[in-house]
Structures are given as structure tokens and as C-alpha cells.
C-alpha positions as CSV (number, residue, x, y, z in Angstrom):
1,X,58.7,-83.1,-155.1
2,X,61.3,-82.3,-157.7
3,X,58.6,-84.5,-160.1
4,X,56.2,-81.5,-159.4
5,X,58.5,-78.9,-159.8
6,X,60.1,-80.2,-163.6
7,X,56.1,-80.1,-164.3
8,X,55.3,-76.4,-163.2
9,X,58.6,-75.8,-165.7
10,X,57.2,-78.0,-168.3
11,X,53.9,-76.3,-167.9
12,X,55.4,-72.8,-168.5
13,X,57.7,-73.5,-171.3
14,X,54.0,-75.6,-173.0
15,X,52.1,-72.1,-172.3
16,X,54.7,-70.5,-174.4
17,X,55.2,-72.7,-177.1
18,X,51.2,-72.5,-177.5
19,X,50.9,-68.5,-177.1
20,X,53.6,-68.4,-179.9
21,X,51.6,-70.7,-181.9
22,X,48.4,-68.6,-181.8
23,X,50.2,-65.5,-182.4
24,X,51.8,-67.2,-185.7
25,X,48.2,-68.2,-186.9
26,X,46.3,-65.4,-186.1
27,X,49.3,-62.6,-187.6
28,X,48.2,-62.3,-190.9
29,X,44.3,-62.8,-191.0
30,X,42.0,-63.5,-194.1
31,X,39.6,-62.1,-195.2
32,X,36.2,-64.5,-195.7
33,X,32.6,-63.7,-196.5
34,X,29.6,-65.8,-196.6
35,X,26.2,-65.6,-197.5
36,X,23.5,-63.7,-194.7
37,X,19.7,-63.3,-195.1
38,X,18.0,-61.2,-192.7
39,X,14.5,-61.4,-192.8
40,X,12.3,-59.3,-190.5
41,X,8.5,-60.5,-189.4
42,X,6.4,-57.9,-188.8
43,X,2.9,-58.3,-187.4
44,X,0.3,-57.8,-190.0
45,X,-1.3,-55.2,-187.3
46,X,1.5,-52.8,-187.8
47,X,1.6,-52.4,-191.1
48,X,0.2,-49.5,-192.3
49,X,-1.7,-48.6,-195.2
């Protein structure tokens, strides 16, 4: 029982570490572009003249 119980504590104090560890990467976030075609079909039928 007290194996079970120094594992729930372990578990909480490993949630925190890791919630501190995505705050830290995601606090100052960077800017990144990449290429994007867009390309629309359109049915010969409605196209107009």
C-alpha cells in the first residue's frame, strides 16, 4: 500500500515537472511560414462565358 501511495506522489510531482516543461517551450513562440498553393477545380459547366 505505501508502494501505491509514493506512486500517486510521484505521479503528481511528474505532472508538474512536465506542465512546467511545456509552459517553458511554448512562452516565447516563433514565428514560421511555409509555402501553400490553393488550387480550386471548377466544373467546366459552370464557367461562364
Amino acid at each position: 500500500m505505501n508502494s501505491l501511495k509514493a506512486r500517486a506522489a510521484q505521479i503528481l510531482q511528474e505532472i508538474e515537472q512536465e506542465t512546467s516543461l511545456i509552459r517553458q517551450w511554448f512562452a516565447n513562440p516563433t514565428t514560421r511560414l511555409f509555402p501553400l498553393a490553393v488550387m480550386f477545380l471548377v466544373p467546366q459547366k459552370l464557367i461562364r462565358p
